[in-house]
KOLZA-99600 format. One record per residue (C-alpha): residue number from 1; residue in three letters; x, y, z. Coordinates in Angstrom, 3 decimals, always signed. Each point is the difference from the previous one (the first is absolute). Example, Ala and Ser with C-alpha at 12.3 -4.5 7.8 and 13.67 -1.06 7.14 Angstrom:
<atoms>
<atom><n>1</n><res>Ala</res><c1>+12.300</c1><c2>-4.500</c2><c3>+7.800</c3></atom>
<atom><n>2</n><res>Ser</res><c1>+1.370</c1><c2>+3.440</c2><c3>-0.660</c3></atom>
</atoms>
This chain:
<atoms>
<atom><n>1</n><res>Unk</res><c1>+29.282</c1><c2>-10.606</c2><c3>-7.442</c3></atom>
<atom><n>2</n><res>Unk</res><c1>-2.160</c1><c2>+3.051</c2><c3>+0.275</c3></atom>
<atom><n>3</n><res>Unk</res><c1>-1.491</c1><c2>-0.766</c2><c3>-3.600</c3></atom>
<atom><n>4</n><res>Unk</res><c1>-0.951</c1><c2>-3.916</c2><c3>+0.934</c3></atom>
<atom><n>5</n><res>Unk</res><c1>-1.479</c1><c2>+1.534</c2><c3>+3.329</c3></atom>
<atom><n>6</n><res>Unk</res><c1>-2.079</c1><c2>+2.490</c2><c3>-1.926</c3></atom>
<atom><n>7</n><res>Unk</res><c1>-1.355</c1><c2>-2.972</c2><c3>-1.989</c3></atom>
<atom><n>8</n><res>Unk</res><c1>-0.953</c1><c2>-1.873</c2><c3>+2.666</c3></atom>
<atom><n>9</n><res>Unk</res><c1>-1.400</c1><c2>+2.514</c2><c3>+2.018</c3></atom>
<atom><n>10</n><res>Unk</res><c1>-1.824</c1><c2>+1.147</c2><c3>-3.475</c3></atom>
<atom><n>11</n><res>Unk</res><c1>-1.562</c1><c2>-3.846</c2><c3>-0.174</c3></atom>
<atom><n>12</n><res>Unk</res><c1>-1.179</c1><c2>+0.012</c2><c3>+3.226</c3></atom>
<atom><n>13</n><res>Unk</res><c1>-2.003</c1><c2>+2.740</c2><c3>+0.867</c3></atom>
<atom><n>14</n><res>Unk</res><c1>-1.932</c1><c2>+1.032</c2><c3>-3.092</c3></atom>
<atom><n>15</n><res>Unk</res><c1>-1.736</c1><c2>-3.582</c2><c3>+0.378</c3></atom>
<atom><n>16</n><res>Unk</res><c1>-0.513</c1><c2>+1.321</c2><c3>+3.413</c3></atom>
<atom><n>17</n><res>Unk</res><c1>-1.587</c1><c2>+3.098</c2><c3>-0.865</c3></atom>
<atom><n>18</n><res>Unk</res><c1>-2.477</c1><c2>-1.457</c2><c3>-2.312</c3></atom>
<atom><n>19</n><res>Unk</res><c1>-1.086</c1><c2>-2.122</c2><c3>+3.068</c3></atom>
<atom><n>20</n><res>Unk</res><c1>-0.536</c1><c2>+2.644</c2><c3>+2.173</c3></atom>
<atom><n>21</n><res>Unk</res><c1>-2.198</c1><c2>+1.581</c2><c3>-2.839</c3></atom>
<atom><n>22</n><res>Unk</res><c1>-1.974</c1><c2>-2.759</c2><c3>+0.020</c3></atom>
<atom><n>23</n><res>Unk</res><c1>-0.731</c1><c2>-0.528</c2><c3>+3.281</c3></atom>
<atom><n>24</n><res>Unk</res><c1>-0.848</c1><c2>+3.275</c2><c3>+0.280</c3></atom>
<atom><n>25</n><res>Unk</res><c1>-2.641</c1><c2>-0.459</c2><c3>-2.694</c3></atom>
<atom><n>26</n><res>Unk</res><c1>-1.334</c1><c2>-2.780</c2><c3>+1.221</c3></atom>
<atom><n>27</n><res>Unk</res><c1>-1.210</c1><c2>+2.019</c2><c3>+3.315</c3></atom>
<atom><n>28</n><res>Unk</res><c1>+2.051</c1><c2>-1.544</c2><c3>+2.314</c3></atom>
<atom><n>29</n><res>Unk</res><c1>+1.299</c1><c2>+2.368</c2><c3>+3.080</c3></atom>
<atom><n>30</n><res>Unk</res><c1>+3.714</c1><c2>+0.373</c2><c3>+0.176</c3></atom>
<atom><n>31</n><res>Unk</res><c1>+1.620</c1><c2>+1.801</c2><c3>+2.962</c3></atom>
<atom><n>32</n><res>Unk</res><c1>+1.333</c1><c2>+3.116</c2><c3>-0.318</c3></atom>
<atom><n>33</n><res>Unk</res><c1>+3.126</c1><c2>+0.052</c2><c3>-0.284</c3></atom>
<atom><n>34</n><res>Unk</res><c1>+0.066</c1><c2>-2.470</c2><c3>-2.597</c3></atom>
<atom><n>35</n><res>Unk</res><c1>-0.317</c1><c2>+1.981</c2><c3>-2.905</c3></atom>
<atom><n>36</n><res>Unk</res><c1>+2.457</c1><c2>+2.538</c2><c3>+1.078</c3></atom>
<atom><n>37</n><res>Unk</res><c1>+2.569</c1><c2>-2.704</c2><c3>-0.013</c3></atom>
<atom><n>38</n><res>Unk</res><c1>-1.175</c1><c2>-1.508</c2><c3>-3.146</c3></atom>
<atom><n>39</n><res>Unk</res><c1>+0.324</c1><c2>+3.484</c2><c3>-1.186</c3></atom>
<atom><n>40</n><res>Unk</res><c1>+3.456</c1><c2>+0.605</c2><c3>+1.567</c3></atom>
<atom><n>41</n><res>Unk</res><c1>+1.233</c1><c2>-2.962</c2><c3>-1.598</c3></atom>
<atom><n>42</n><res>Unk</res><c1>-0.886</c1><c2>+1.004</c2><c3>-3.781</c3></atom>
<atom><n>43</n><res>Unk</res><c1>+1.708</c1><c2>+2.956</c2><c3>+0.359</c3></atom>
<atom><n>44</n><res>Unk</res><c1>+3.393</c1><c2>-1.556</c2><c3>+1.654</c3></atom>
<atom><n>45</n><res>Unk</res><c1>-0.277</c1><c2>-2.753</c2><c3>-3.063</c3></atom>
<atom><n>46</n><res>Unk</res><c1>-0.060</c1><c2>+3.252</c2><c3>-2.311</c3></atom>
<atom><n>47</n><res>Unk</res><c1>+2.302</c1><c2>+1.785</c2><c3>+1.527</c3></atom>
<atom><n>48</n><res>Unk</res><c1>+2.484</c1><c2>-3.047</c2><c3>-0.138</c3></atom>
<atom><n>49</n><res>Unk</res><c1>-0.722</c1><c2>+0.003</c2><c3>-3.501</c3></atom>
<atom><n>50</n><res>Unk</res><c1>+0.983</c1><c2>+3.418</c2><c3>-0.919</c3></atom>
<atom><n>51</n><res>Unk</res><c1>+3.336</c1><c2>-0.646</c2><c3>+1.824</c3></atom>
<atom><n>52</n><res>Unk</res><c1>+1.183</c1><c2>-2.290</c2><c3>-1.860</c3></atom>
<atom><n>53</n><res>Unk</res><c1>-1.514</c1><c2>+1.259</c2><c3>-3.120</c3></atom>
<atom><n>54</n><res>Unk</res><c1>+2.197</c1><c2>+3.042</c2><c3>+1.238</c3></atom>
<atom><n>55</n><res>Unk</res><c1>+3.315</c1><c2>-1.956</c2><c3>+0.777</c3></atom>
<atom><n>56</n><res>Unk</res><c1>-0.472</c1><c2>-1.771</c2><c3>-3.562</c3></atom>
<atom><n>57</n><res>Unk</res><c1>-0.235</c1><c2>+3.693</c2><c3>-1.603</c3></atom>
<atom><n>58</n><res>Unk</res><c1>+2.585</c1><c2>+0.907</c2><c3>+1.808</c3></atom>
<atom><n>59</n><res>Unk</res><c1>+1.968</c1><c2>-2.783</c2><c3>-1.163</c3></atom>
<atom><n>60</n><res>Unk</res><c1>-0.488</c1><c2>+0.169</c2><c3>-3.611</c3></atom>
<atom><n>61</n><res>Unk</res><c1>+1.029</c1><c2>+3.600</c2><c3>-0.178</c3></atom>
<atom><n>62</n><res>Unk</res><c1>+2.994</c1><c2>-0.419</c2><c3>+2.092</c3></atom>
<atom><n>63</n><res>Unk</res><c1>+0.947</c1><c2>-2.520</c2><c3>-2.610</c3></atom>
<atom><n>64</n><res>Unk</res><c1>-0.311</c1><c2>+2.023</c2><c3>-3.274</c3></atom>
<atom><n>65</n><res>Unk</res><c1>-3.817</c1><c2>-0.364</c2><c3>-0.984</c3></atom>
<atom><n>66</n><res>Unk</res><c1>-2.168</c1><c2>+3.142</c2><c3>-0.966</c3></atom>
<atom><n>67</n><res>Unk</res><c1>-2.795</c1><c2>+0.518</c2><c3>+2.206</c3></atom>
<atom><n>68</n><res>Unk</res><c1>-2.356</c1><c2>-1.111</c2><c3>-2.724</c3></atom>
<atom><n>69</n><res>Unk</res><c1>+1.742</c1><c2>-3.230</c2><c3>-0.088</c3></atom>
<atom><n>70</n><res>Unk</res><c1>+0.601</c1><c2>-0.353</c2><c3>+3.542</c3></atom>
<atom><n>71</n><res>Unk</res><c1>-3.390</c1><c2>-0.184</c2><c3>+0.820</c3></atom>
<atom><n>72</n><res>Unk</res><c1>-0.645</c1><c2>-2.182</c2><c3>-3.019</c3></atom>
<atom><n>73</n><res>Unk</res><c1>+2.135</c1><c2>-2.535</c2><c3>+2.462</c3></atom>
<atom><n>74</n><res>Unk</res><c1>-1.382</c1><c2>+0.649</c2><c3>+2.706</c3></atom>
<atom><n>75</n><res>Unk</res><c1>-3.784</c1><c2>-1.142</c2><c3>-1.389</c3></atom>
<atom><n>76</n><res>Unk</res><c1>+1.693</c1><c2>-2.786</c2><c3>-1.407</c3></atom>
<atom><n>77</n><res>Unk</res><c1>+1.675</c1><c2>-0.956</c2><c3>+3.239</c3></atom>
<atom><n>78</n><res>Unk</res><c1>-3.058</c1><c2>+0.595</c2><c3>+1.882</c3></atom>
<atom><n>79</n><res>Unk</res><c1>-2.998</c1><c2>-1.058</c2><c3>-1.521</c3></atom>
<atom><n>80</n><res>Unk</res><c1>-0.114</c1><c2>-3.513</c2><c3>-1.334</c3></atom>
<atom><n>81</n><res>Unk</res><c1>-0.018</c1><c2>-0.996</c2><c3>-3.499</c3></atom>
<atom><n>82</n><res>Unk</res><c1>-3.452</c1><c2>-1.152</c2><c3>-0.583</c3></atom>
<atom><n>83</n><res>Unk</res><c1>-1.276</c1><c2>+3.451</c2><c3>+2.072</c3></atom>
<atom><n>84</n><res>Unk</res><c1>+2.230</c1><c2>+2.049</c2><c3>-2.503</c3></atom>
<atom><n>85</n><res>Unk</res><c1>-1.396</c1><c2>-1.753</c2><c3>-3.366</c3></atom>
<atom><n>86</n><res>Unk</res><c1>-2.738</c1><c2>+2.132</c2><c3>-2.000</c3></atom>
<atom><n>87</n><res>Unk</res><c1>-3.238</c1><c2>-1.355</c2><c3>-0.217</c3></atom>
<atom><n>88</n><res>Unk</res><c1>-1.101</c1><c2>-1.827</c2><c3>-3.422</c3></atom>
<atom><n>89</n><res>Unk</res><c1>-1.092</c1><c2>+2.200</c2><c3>-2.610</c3></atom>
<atom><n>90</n><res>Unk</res><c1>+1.328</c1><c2>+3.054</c2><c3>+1.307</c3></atom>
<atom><n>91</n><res>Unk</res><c1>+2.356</c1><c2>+2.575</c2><c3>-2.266</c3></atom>
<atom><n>92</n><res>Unk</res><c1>+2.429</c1><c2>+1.624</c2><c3>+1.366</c3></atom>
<atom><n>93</n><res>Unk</res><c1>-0.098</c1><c2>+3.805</c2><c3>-0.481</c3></atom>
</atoms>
């Protein structure tokens, strides 16, 4: 549950961001307090995030992985598949 709530919460409020950003660029006068909850809000969304990227950890140690490999399945849990692909052309090192 905590992971699907994370992912919505993660869908929502980037978009949100971005039009806060451009509002602001456009000129137009927000009130005051809107930007500290716009603010507030990023950080809850990232601080969701590292829980469950913690409770995922946690999990994958707890059942036998490395650490290495743990957080191998975390990112893999985490971040979708088309995020996680390499871009064309690129080697790895």
């Amino acid at each position: 549950m905590p992971l699907r709530t994370a992912r919505a919460v993660l869908s929502v409020v980037p978009p949100l961001e971005l039009l806060l950003l451009v509002v602001l660029a456009a000129g137009v006068p927000l009130p005051a307090p809107m930007p500290v909850a716009a603010e507030a809000a990023a950080a809850t969304v990232l601080t969701l995030e590292l829980l469950v990227a913690r409770r995922l950890f946690r999990a994958g140690r707890r059942g036998g992985a490395g650490r290495r490999a743990a957080l191998s399945a975390t990112v893999a849990h985490l971040v979708p598949p088309l995020v996680r692909r390499r871009p064309a052309g690129r080697r790895p090192r």
